[in-house]
C-alpha positions in Angstrom: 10.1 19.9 66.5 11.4 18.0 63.0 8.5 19.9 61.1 9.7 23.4 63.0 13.1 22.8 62.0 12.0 21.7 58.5 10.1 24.7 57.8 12.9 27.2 59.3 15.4 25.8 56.6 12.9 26.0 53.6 12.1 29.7 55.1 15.9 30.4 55.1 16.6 28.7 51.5 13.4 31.2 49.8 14.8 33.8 51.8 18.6 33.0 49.7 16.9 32.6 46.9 15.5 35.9 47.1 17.7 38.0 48.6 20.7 37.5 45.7 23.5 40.0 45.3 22.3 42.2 42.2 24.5 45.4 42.6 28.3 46.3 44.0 29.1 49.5 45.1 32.8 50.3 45.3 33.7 53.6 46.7 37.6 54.5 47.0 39.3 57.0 49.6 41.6 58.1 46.4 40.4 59.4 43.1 43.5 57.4 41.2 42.1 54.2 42.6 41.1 52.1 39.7 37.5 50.8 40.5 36.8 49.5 37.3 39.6 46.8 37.9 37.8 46.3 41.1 34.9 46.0 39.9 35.4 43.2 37.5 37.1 41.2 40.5 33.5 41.5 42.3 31.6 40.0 39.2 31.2 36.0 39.9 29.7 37.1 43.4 26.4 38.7 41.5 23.5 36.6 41.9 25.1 35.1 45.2 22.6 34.8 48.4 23.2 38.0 50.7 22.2 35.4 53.7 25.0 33.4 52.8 27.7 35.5 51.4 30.8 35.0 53.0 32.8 38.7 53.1 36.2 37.2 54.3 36.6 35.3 51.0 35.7 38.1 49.3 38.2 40.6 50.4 40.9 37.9 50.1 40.3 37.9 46.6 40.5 41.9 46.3 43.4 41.9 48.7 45.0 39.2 46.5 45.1 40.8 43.2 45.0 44.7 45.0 47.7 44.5 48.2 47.6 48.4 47.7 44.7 48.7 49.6 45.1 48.6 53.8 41.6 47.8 54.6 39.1 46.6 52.3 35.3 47.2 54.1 32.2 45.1 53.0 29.0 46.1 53.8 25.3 44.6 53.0 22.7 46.7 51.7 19.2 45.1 52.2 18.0 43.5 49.7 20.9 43.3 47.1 23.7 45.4 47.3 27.1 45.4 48.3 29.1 48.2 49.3 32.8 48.0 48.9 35.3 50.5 50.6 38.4 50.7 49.5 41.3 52.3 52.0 44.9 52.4 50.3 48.1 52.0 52.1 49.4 55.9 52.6 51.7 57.6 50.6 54.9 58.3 52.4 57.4 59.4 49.5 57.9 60.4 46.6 60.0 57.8 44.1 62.8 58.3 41.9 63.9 55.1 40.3 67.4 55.0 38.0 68.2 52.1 36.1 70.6 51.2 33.1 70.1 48.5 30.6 72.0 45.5 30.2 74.3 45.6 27.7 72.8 43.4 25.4 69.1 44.8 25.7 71.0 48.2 25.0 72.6 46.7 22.1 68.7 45.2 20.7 67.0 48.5 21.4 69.8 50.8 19.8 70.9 48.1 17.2 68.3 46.1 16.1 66.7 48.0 13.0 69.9 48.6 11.5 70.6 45.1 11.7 67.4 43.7 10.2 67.7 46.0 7.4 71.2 44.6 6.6 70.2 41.0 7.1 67.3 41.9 4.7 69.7 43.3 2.3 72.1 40.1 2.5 69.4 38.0 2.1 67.7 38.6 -0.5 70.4 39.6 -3.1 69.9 39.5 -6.9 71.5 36.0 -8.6 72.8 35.9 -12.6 69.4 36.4 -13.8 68.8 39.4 -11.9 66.4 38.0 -10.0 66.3 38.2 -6.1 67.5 34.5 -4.6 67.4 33.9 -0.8 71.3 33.2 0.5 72.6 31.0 3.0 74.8 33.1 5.4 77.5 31.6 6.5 77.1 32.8 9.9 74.4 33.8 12.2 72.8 37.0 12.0 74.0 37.5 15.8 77.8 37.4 14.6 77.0 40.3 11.8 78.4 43.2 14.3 81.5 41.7 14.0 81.8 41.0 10.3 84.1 44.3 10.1 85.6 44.1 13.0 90.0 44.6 12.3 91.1 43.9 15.8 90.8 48.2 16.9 90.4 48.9 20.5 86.5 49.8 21.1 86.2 52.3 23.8 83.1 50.8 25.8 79.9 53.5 25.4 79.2 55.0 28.5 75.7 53.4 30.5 72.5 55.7 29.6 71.0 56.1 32.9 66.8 55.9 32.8 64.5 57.1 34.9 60.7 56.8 36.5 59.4 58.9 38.4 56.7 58.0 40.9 55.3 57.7 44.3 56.0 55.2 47.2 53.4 54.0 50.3 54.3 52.5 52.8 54.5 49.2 52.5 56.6 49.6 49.6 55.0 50.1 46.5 55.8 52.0 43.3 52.7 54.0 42.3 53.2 55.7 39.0 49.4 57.0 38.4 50.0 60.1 40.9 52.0 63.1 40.5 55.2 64.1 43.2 54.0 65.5 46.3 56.2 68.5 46.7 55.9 68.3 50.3 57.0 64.6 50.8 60.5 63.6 50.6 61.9 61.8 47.5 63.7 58.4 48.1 65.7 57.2 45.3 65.9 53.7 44.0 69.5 53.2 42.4 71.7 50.9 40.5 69.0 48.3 39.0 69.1 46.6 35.6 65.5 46.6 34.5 62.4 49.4 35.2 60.1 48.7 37.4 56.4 48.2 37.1 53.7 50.0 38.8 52.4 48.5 42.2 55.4 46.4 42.3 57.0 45.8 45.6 60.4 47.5 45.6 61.5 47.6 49.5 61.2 44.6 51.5 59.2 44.7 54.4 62.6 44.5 57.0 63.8 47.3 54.8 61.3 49.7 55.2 60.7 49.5 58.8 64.8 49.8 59.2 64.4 53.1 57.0 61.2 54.1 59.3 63.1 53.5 62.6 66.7 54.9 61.5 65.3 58.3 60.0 63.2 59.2 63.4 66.0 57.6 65.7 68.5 59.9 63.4 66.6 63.0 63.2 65.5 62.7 67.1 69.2 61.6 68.5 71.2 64.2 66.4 68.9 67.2 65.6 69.3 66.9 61.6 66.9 67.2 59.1 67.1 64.2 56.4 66.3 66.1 52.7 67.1 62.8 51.1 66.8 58.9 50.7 69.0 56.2 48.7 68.0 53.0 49.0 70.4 50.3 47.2 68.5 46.9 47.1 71.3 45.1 45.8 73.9 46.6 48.7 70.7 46.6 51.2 72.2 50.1 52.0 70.9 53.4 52.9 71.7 56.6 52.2 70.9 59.9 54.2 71.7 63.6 52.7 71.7 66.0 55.3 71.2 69.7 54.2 75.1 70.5 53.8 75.6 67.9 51.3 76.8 65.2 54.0 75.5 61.8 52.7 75.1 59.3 56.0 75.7 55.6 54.5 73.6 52.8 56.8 73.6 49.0 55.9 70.1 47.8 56.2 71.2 44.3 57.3 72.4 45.7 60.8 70.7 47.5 63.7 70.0 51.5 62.9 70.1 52.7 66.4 73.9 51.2 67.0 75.4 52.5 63.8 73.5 55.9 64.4 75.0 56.0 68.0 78.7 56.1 66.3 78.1 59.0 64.4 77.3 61.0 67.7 81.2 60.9 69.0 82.2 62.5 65.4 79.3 64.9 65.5 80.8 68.0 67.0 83.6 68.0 64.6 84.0 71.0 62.3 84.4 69.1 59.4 80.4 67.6 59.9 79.1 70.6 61.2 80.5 72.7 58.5 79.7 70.3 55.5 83.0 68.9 54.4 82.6 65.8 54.7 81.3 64.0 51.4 80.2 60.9 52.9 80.3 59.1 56.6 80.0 55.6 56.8 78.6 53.7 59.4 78.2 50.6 57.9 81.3 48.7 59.5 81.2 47.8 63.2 83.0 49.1 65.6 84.4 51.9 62.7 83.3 55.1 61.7 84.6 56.0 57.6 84.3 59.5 56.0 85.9 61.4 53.1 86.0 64.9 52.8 84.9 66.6 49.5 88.0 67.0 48.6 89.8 64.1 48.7 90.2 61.1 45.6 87.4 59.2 47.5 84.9 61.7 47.2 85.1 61.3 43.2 
């Protein structure tokens, strides 16, 4: 039996030996998936024993560096091939993202030629003999755009508001290698600091199933179409739009369904049904807030 059992592992070892992992197939369920990035992730597993190749710790590595993807499928090919399917996380919406720049990254982008150039000039200005002689400044180069300043009144310049556009799946990912699915509705990503970066995670995971269960519990309970998403991260709020205009206002920290079920004992009014409402908000227990279009509020 100890010479059986001897022989079955040397069989198994040629057969590992053999039987190495010489191709990798990777096949993707979207043309905008990047297999080439994929692809070099795969590398360190060529030359690997089919027998013994363990999948799990391969798709943990893919999954690792690729969370896009839902399912990740391995598959041998006798002798030496691996086949790699890639499934992505859906798309559910398209994204709008609006951000403004700090002030002082405003300042730096706007600013910052000008002030080298002036620096430069300072710095290098001709002595008696005419020829060019480095000075000291006697302050630092930060301070310069305040060298004139007389004490005026500067009226502050009014926040340039920046945009991406992209897409969003749905476990709350920007994508900005696809173009906006007409079809889909757009959610808007307001008041941030700072772009974002593609395949970054923008909505928590609590946040996007609240905005999941609110929109069907909203459009089922009240009849209304939602044409429009707001989501403010730093707020945790969101934002309906209805089709007159009406924006619903929701905080994502609370339950949907019992800030929803306020909004039915306002809902017959003629002020909701007829649009004039600019805003409703539900956010507040116990309360229900609006302002008509009309009124300082709405501004």
């Amino acid at each position: 039996m100890g010479l059986a059992f001897l022989t079955l592992v040397i069989t198994v070892m040629s057969l590992s030996s053999a039987l190495s992992i010489q191709n990798i197939q990777v096949e993707r369920d979207s043309f905008f998936t990047n297999t080439t990035a994929v692809e070099s992730i795969t590398q360190p597993w060529k030359g690997r024993s089919m027998v013994l190749m363990n999948k799990s710790a391969l798709q943990e590595a893919i999954s690792k560096e690729f969370p896009e993807f839902e399912r990740i499928k391995i598959q041998k090919k006798w002798p030496d091939t691996l086949r790699i399917t890639l499934i992505s996380h859906p798309i559910i919406a398209n994204l709008k993202v609006r951000y403004t720049l700090p002030t002082e990254e405003r300042w730096l982008e706007e600013e910052s030629d000008a002030l080298t150039q002036a620096i430069n000039e300072l710095d290098l200005a001709p002595n008696e003999t005419g020829a060019e002689t480095p000075i000291k400044l006697p302050f630092k180069p930060s301070d310069l755009s305040n060298a004139f300043d007389l004490g005026e009144e500067k009226e502050e310049p009014e926040l340039e508001v920046f945009e991406q556009k992209g897409l969003l799946n749905s476990v709350g990912q920007a994508l900005f290698d696809q173009e906006e699915n007409l079809e889909m509705i757009t959610l808007t990503l307001s008041h941030l600091t700072q772009p974002v970066s593609d395949r970054e995670e923008i909505i928590p995971t609590a946040h996007m199933q609240f905005w999941r269960t609110a929109q069907t519990y909203f459009e089922n309970t009240l009849d209304q179409v939602i044409t429009g998403i707001e989501y403010l991260p730093t707020a945790r709020e969101l934002h309906f739009t209805l089709p007159n205009g009406t924006v619903i206002w929701l905080s994502a920290e609370r339950d949907p369904k019992e800030q929803i079920d306020k909004l039915i004992t306002i809902y017959q009014t003629d002020a909701f049904e007829e649009g004039d409402l600019s805003y409703i908000d539900l956010r507040v227990k116990e309360k229900v807030i609006y302002c008509l279009k009309t009124a300082p509020c709405a501004q």
